[in-house]
N, C-alpha and C positions, 0 to 999 in steps of 0.2 A: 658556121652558125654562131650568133653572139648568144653570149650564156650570161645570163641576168643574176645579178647579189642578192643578197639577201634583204628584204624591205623594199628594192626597187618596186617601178612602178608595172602594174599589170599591163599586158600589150590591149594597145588601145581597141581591141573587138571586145576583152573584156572587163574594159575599165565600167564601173557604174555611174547609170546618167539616172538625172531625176527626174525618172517618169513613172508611168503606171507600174513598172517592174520593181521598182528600187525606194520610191518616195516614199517616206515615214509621215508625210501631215496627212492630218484626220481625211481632206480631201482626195490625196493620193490613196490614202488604203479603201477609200470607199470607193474608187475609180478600177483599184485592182483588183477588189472583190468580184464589184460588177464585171468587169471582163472574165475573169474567173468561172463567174456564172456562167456569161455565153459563151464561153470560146472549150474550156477547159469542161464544163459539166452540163453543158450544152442546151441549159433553159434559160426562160425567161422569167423574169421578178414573179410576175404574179401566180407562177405555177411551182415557182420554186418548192421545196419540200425544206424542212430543218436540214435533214441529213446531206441535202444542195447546199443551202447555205453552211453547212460546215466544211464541206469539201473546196469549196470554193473561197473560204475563209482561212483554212489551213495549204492550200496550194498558193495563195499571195501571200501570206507570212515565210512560208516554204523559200520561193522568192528571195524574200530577204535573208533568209537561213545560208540561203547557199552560195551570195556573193561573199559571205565572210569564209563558206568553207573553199571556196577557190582561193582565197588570198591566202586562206592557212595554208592551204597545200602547195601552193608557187611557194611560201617563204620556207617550209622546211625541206622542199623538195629541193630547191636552190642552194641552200646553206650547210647542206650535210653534218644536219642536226640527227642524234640518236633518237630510234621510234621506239616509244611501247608499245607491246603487244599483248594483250591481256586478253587471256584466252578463259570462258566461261560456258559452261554447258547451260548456263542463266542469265538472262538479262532481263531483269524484271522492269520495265520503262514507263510502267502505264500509259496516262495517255499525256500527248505532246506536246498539244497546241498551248494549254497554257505555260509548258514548260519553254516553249520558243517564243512568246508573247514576254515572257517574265523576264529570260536572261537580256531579251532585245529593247528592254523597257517601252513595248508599245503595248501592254496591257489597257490603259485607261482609253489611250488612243484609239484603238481597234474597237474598244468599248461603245467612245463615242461617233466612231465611222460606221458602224452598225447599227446603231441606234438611231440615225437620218434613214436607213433604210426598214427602218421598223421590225431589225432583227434585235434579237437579246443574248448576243456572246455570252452569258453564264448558261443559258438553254442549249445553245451549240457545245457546252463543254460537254452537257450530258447525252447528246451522239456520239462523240468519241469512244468507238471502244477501246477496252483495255488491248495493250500487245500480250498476249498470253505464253511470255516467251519466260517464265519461270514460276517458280513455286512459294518462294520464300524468302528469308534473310539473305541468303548467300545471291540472287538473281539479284533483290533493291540493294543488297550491299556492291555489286555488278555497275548496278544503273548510277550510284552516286558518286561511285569512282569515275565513271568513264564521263560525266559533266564535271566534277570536281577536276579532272585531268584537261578537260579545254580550259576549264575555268584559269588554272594556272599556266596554261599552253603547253603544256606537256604534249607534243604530238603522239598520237596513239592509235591505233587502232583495236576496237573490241572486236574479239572474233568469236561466233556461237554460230547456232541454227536458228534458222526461218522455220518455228513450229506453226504448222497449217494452224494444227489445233491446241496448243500450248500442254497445259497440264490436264484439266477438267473443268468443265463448268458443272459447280455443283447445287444442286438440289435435293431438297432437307423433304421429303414426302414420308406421314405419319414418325417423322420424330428421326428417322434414317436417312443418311448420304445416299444420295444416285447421284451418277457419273454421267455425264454429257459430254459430244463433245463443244468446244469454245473456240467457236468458230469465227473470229476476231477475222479475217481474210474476207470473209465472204461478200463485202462490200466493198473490198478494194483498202490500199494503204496509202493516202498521200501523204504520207514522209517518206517512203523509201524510194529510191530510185535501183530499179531491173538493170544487171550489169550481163546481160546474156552471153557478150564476148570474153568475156572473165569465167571462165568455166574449166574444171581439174579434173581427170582423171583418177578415178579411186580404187585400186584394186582389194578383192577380195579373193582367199584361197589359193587353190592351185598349188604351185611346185617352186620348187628353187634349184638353180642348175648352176655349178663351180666351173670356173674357168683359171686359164694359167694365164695371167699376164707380167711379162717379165719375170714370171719365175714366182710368182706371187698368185696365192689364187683369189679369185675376183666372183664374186655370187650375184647372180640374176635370178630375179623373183618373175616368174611369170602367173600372175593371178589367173585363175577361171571365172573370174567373176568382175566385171567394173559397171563401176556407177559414177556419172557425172556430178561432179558439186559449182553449183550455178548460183553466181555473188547478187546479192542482193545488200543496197549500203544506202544507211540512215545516219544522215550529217547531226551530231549532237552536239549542241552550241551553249558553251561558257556563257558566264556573268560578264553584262554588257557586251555581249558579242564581237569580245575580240578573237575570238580563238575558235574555232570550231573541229571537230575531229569526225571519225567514221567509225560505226556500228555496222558491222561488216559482218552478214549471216549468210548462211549455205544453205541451198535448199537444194534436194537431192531428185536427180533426174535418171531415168535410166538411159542408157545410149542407142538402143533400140527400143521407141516407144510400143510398139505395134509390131509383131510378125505376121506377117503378109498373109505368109504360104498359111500360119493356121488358120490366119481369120478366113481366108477363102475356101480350106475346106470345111469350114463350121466350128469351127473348135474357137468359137469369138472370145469366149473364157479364158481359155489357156493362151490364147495371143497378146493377153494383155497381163499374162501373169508375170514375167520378168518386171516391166513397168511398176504394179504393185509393189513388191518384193522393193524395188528400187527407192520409189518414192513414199516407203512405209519408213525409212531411216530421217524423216524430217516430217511425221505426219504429227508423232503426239512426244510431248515432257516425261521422260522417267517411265515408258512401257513398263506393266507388271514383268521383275525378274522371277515371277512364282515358277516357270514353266522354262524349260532348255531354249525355248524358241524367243523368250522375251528376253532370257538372260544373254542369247546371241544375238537380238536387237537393239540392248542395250550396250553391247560391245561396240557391235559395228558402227553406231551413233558417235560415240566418242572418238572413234579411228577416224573417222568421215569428216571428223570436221578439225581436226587435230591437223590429218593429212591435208585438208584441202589448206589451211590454214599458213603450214609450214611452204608449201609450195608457193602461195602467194607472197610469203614475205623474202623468200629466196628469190624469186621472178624481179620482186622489184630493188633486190639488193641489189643483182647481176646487174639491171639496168644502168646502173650505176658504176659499180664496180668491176676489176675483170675477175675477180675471184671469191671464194667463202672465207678466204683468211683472215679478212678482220669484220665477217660477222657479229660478234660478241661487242667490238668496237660500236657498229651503229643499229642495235639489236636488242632492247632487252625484251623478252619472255616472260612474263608472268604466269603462271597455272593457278588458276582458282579452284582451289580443291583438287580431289585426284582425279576428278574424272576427265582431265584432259593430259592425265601423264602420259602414255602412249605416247606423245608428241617428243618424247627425248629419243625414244626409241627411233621414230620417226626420222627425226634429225640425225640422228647418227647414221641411218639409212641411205638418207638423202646425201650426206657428205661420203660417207666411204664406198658406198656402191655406184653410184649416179654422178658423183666429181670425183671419183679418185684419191679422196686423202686419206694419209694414215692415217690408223684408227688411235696412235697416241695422239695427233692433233684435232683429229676428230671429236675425241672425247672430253679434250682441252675445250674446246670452241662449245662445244654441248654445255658442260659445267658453268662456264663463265656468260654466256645466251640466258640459261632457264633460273628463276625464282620459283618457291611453290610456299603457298598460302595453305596451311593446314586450318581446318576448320573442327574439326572435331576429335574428342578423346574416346566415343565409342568405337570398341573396335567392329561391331559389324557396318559401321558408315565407312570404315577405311576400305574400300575398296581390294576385293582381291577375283582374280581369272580363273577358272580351272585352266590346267595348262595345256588339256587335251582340246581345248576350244581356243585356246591361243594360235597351238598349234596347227590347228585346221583352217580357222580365219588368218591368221595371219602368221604364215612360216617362217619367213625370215625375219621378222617381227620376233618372234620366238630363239631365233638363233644367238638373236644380237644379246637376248637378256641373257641367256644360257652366257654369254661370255662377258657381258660386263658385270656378270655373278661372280665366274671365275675368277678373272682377274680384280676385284674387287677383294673376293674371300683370299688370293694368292699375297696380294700387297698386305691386308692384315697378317697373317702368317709372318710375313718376311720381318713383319714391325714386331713382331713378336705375341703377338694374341691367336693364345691358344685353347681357351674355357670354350667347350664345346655348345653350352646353352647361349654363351655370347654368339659366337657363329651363327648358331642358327637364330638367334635372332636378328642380326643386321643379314639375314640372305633374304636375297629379293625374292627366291622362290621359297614354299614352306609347307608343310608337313601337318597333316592334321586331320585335315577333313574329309578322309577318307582318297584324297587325290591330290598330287602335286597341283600349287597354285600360286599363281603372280600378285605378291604385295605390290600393287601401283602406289601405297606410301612410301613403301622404302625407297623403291625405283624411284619416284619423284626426289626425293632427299637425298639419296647418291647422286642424282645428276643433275641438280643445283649446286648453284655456289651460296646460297643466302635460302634459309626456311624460319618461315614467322609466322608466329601466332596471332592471334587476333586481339589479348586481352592480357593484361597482365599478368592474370591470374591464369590463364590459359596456356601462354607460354611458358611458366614455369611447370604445369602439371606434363605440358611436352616434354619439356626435359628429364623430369621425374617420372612420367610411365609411358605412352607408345613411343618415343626415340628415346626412352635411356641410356639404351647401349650404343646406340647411332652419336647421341651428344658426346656421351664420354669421347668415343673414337675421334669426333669432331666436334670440338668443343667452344670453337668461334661460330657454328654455323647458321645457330639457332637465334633469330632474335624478335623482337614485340613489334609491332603494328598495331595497338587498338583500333579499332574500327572506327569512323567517323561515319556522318551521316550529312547530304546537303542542305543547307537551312535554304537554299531559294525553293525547292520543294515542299518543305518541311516546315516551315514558317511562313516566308511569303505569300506561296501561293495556298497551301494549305487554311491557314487562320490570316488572312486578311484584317480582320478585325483588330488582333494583339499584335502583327505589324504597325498596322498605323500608331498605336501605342507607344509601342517599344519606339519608333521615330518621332513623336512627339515629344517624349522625357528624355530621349538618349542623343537624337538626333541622326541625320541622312547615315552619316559612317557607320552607322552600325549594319547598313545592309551590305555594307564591301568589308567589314571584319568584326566577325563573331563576337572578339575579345572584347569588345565595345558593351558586349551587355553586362559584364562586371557589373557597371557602374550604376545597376539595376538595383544591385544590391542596396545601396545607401537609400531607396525609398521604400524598400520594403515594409517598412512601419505606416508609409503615406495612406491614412483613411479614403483618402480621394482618389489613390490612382490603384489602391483595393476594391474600391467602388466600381472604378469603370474596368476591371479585368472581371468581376463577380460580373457582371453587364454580359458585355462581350463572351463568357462561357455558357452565359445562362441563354444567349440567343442562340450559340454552335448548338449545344445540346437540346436545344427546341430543335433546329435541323436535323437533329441526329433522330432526335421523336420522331419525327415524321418522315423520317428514312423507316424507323421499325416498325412501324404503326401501317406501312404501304406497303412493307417485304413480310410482316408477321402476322397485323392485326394487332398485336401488342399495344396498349395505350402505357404511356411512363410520363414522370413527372421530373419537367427539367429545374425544378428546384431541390430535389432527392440526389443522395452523390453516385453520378455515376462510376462506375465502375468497373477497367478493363480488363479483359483479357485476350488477349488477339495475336496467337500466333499456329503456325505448323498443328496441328493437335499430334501429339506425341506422347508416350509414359512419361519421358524427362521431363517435359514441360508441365507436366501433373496439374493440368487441367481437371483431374478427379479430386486434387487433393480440394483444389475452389472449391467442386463441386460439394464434396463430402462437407464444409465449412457453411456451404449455401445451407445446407442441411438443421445443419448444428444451428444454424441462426433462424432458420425458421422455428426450428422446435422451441427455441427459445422466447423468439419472439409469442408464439402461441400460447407457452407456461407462462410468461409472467408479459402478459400486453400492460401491464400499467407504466413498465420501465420507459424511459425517454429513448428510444429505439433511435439513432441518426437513419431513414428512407436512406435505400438503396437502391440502386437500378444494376445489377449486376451483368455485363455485356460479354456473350464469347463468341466468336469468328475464327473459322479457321477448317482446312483442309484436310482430310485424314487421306493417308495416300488408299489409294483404291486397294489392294491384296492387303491392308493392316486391321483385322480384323478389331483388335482391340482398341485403337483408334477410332473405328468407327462405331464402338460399341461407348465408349465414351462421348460420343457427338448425340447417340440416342440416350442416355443417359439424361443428357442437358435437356435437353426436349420433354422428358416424362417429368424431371424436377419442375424445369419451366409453366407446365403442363400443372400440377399440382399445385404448386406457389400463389402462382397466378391464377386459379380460380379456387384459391381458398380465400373467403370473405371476412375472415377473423384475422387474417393479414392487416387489412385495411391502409394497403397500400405503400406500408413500410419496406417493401421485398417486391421487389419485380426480377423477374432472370428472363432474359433472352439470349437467343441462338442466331445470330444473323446468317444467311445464308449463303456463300459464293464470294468467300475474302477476298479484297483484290488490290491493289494501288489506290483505285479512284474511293472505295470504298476505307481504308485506312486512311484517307484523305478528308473523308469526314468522321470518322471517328475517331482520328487523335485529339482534335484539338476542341473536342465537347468530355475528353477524360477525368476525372477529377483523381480518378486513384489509378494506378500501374499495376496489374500482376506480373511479377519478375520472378516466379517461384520455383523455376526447375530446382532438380535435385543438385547441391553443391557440386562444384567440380565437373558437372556436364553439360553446361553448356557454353558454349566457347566464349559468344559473346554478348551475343544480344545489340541489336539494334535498337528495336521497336522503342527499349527502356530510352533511349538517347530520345528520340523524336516526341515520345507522350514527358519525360522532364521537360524539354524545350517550352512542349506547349502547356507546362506549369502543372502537369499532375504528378500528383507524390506517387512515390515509386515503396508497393512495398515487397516486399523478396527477399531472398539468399543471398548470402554472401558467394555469387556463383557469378564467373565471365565480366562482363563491364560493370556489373552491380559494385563490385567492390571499388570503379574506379570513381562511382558515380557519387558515393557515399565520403570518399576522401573530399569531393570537390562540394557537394552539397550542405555538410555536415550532419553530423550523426542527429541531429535536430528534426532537419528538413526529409528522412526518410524513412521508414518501417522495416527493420531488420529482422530475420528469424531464424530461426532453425540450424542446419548442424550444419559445422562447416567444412569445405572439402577434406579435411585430416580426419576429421569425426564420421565422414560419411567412408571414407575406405576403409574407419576401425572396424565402424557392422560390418561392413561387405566383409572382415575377415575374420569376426566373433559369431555370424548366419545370420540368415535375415529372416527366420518365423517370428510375424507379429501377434503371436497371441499373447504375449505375457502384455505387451505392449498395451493391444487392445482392453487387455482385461483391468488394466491400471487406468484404463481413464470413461469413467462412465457416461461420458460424452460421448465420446467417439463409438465406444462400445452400440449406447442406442442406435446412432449415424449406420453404421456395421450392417445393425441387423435390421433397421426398416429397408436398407438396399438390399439386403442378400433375401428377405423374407417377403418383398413385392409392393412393399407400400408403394412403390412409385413405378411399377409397372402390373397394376393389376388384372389387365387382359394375360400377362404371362411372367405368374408370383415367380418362376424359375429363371426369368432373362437375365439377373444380376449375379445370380447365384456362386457360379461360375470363378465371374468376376472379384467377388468376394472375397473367396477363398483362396482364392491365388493372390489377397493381399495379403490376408490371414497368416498364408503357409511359407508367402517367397516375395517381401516386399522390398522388389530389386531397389526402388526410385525410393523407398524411405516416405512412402505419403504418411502412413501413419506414426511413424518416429515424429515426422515435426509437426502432425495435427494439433497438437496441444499449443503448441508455442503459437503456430500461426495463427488459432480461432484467437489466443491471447493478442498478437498482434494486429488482431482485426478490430477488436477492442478496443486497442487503442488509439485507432486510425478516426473508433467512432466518437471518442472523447476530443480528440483535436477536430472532427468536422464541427462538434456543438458549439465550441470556440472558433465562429468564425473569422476574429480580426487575425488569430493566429496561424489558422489557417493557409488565409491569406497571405500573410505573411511567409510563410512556409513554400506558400509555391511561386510566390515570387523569386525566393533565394532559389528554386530549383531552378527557372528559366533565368536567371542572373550568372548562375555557375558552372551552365552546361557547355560556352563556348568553345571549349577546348573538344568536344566533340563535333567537329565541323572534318568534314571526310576531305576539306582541302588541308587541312591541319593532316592528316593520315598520309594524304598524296605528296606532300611536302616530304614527310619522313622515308616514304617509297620509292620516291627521286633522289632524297639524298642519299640515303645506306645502302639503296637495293641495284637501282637501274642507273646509278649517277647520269642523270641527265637535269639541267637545268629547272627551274620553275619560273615564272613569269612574278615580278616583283611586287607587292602590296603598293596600292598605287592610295 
């Protein structure tokens, strides 16, 4: 059989011819449509439905999607080019169509092939539902890797789960989060293509039996339990669609759907209870771990698709190769956060039990294979196992760590470290919590060869507190990755409008490299091209009105600044401290209405995870302020607050780019990195925040001008954390805050139940872990001054120009470039 090079040409069945399948003019896509319609969704024009003509509109772009990812995969299948694999328990994707419209540059086109057929491609975007396959930053930071990695051609595969139901779909009834579920499936997905033949065996449980081979004993895992993981792969396609890669998810099947014998003697229940059980490990995002049963659902999710994951990319190594020995060679691993460590374990499994290699080369080949992406400095996000559930789920899983502990803690010994608290702190297993338990940080960090942080400021607080003693031992291992973020999402497709712009003053190059918008800088004084960016936001934010005005009832005024806040709702992100602030300015506003007040629209969205009680006492908060603000008539409209409902991609799609201000405020030092702040500077809102995660890096690049600083910085915030943290003396020093205090703790803003805050209060009062009320002062100060630069609006303008002028360097191809080079040495595709 002849074996084709690299670039050769495709075998002629699947060369592309220009016809309905393939053709890009206005004609051909109207041709592919309409067949789409009849053949594919099986109506005709005039009974059509939107949600027809979207499917039928996304299965012919679809189409085009997938002649580019054929040719991707001949040329690196061909060329024995190294894959990444970037494994994520997140992939946040939103929706697609325009994201395959945008990199294929047939947006305007498709526009106008639709538009003969008297559809409206911007109405077809809003069928589209969201993929509800993450929660947050770490999923959209997921999704802009794995396009920024076609975009460069970096071959890759994403691997995660197929969630039925994602995270939640939520709903805000009388002021309070309800959980739904977000059932993005229920209508079918034409981007993914069903790979049923691609199907893994998963075990769970059972026993482990030692054998002598040559003299050497040899261990077999026999599970009691297996579960089918069934591929499911979404082609996601680079800028100008040269490159395209696979988003590669698992969705979980049991192996007997149906027992027979019960259903026949009635027991219809119980015959389909394995099945559940099975297909409950790919139903929903992050099960509550409150309860032993969610906390062993949460396990099994991570092993599930860890394992299926590692099995697949060994299958298609062997195809190739006769053996795992130079794995590491055309292999790199990534682990996005911990929740996919298991998978070293895994690996080591896969190599010494199932092929036979020593476990010194075994562990060679594991080390030099895995990277791991740490995200966070809390320690209850670090992930850790009880080991008596390790043990039970997964036993020889459990053996392998017992000995890469050993010998781990044996090699330091030898080296000479002997400080017992050092020990125990670099041991994978650890002491504490009433039960031995599995650090899936440490583990991930011993068995990589490269661990980075997200932020520069992030990666040194790694080295300085959760791997201190890990760094010292290894001291090359640690290195940065700021995040980046993809401007064709994020600019293109999102703000249309300051696209066109930004290519009129800058011209075409700027949409193939960021660093083009430098030169943005030198018009930032222009009254004229301040003019038509004050235009262009004043119409975003009229859309964004009548986004809140259809999901709240809310009426706002897009001449008033708005105001963001839009992420996870967490303590760290001290969405209370806004809140308590909103407060302060109302009361303000009401004492002295003669002052020149700059209108506010103040905007918060965001997720409380379901079992977070104070999270979601926080989102009811928002709603009782809201609630008050807004139908107090002596406002007269200087102050609006809303609570948007059910955050999501499509929906931060339109509220980045109507932002006018950034809240970037978590407490110093905790938050790793932040995205969101990259994509609202882009789209020219001033950023005001901490010196916490990218905020610092955004402030080098913007200048101390162009953004609102506050409050204590990560050195000052672990001084409290070791001087106590009761804020009464605090509070009692600033009679601001002090009123703020006591109209929440005493009911002003919950007067069906003066007690609902109360609680809350006190617990800032007695133990304010997150420091809201430490930098109350600075920040209402800082709000202040945010309202003194809106009144001046040439400077303003000015101001957010330099931010979207400065931001380039935060483009997540810029990130992947640096991931390819230091992490996965694998090539990039060349800035053309």
């Amino acid at each position: 059989m002849t074996t084709q090079q690299p670039g050769a040409a495709l075998p002629a069945a699947a060369q592309p011819d220009d016809d309905l399948r393939t053709g890009n003019s206005v004609e051909a896509l109207r041709g592919a449509v309409m067949a789409k319609l009849a053949y594919a969704v099986g109506k005709v024009q005039a009974d059509a439905s939107d949600r027809d003509w979207f499917l039928a509109t996304a299965l012919a772009v679809r189409d085009r999607v997938v002649q580019g990812w054929q040719r991707s995969y001949h040329t690196t299948n061909t060329g024995g080019t190294k894959r990444v694999y970037y494994m994520s328990l997140e992939f946040l994707i939103g929706r697609l169509m325009f994201d395959a419209l945008t990199n294929l540059g047939l947006t305007d086109t498709m526009r106008e092939a639709l538009s003969g057929l008297g559809v409206d491609l911007d109405k077809l975007r809003e069928v589209e539902p969201d993929a509800a396959l993450g929660n947050g930053g770490l999923g959209r930071l997921a999704a802009c890797f794995m396009e920024s990695m076609a975009t460069l051609a970096v071959p890759a595969y994403g691997y995660g789960i197929r969630y039925e139901n994602g995270l939640f779909r939520q709903v805000v009834k009388d002021g309070w989060q309800q959980e739904y579920p977000e059932n993005w499936l229920s209508f079918g997905n034409p981007w993914e293509f069903a790979r049923p033949e691609i199907a893994y065996d998963i075990g769970f449980g059972g026993h482990v039996e030692t054998h002598q081979v040559d003299g050497a004993p040899r261990y077999e895992w026999f599970p009691s339990e297996t579960v089918e993981a069934v591929a499911y792969d979404t082609p996601v396609v680079g800028w100008r669609g040269h490159h395209v890669n696979t988003l590669r998810l698992w969705s979980a099947r049991a192996g007997d759907p149906l027992r027979l014998d019960a259903f026949n003697e009635g027991d219809h229940v119980g015959a389909m209870a394995d099945r559940v059980k099975a297909e409950a490990i790919s139903k929903v995002l992050y099960p509550s771990d409150a309860t032993p049963a969610g906390q062993e659902l949460r396990l099994r999710q991570e092993y599930f698709f860890a394992a299926a994951s590692l099995q697949d990319l060994v299958r298609r190594h062997l195809k190739k190769y006769p053996d795992l020995s130079n794995l590491a060679d055309q292999a790199a691993i990534q682990l996005n956060d911990t929740h996919p460590a298991i998978a070293v374990v895994e690996l080591m499994r896969l190599l010494v039990d199932l092929h036979g290699m020593a476990w010194d080369d075994a562990w060679r080949i594991t080390q030099a294979t895995f990277g791991y992406t740490n995200h966070t400095l809390l320690p209850e996000a670090l992930e850790t196992w009880p080991v008596p559930l390790m043990e039970r789920m997964l036993p020889r899983h459990m053996q392998i760590i017992y000995l890469v502990n050993a010998l781990h803690l044996d090699k330091l010994r030898a080296e000479g470290h002997s400080d017992v608290d050092v020990m125990r702190s670099v041991s994978i297993i650890a002491e504490g919590w009433g039960q031995q338990r599995v650090k899936m940080g440490t583990l991930a960090f011993i068995g990589s060869h490269r661990i980075n942080g997200v932020s520069a400021l992030h990666t040194d607080l790694m080295r300085q507190t959760v791997f201190r003693d890990l760094n010292a031992i290894y001291p090359d291992r640690i290195n940065n990755k700021t995040n980046g973020i993809t401007f064709r999402r994020w600019l293109m497709e999102a703000n249309p409008a300051l696209t066109a712009i930004l290519v009129d003053v800058l011209g075409k190059a700027v949409l193939d490299d960021p660093s083009h918008l430098e030169k943005l800088a030198q018009h930032a004084g222009d009254p004229a091209l301040q003019a038509r960016l004050k235009a262009a936001k004043r119409d975003n934010k009229a859309t964004l009105g009548g986004i809140i005005a259809a999901r709240t009832g809310i009426q706002v005024d897009p001449d008033a600044m708005f105001d963001i806040q839009i992420k996870r709702i967490h303590e760290y992100k001290r969405q209370h401290l806004n809140l308590l602030e909103t407060i302060a300015l109302y009361n303000a506003i009401r004492a002295e209405p003669w002052r020149d007040w700059a209108p506010r629209v103040k905007v918060f969205a965001g997720k409380a995870a379901a079992s977070y009680h104070t999270a979601k006492l926080i989102i009811k908060l928002a709603n009782d302020v809201a609630r008050v603000v807004n139908d107090d008539p002596t406002v007269r409209g200087k102050l609006k607050v809303v609570f948007l409902p059910n955050y999501n991609v499509s929906l931060a799609e339109r509220i980045i780019p109507a932002a006018d201000l950034s809240e970037q405020i978590s407490t110093a030092g905790m938050e790793a990195s932040g995205t969101g702040n990259m994509k609202l500077a882009l789209n020219g809102a001033l950023t005001i925040g901490t010196l916490d995660g990218a905020n610092v890096e955004i402030k080098e690049r913007v200048g101390d001008d162009n953004i609102f600083i506050f409050g204590l910085t990560a050195e000052e915030v672990a001084a409290r954390h070791r001087s106590g943290l009761s804020a009464r003396e605090t509070i009692a020093n600033s009679p601001r805050l002090a009123e703020v205090m006591e109209a929440v703790s005493s009911g002003v803003f919950s007067p069906d139940d003066t007690d609902r805050y109360r609680d809350f209060a006190n617990a800032l009062r007695d133990h304010d872990h997150f420091l809201v009320t430490a930098d109350f002062d600075d920040y209402y100060a800082a709000q202040r001054r945010v309202d003194a630069l809106w009144r001046d609006q040439a400077a303003w303008w000015r101001a957010s120009i330099m931010n979207t002028a400065r931001v380039g360097w935060f483009s997540s191809d810029r990130t992947i470039g640096e991931y390819a080079r230091d992490i996965w040495d694998v090539p990039v595709r060349a800035a053309e």
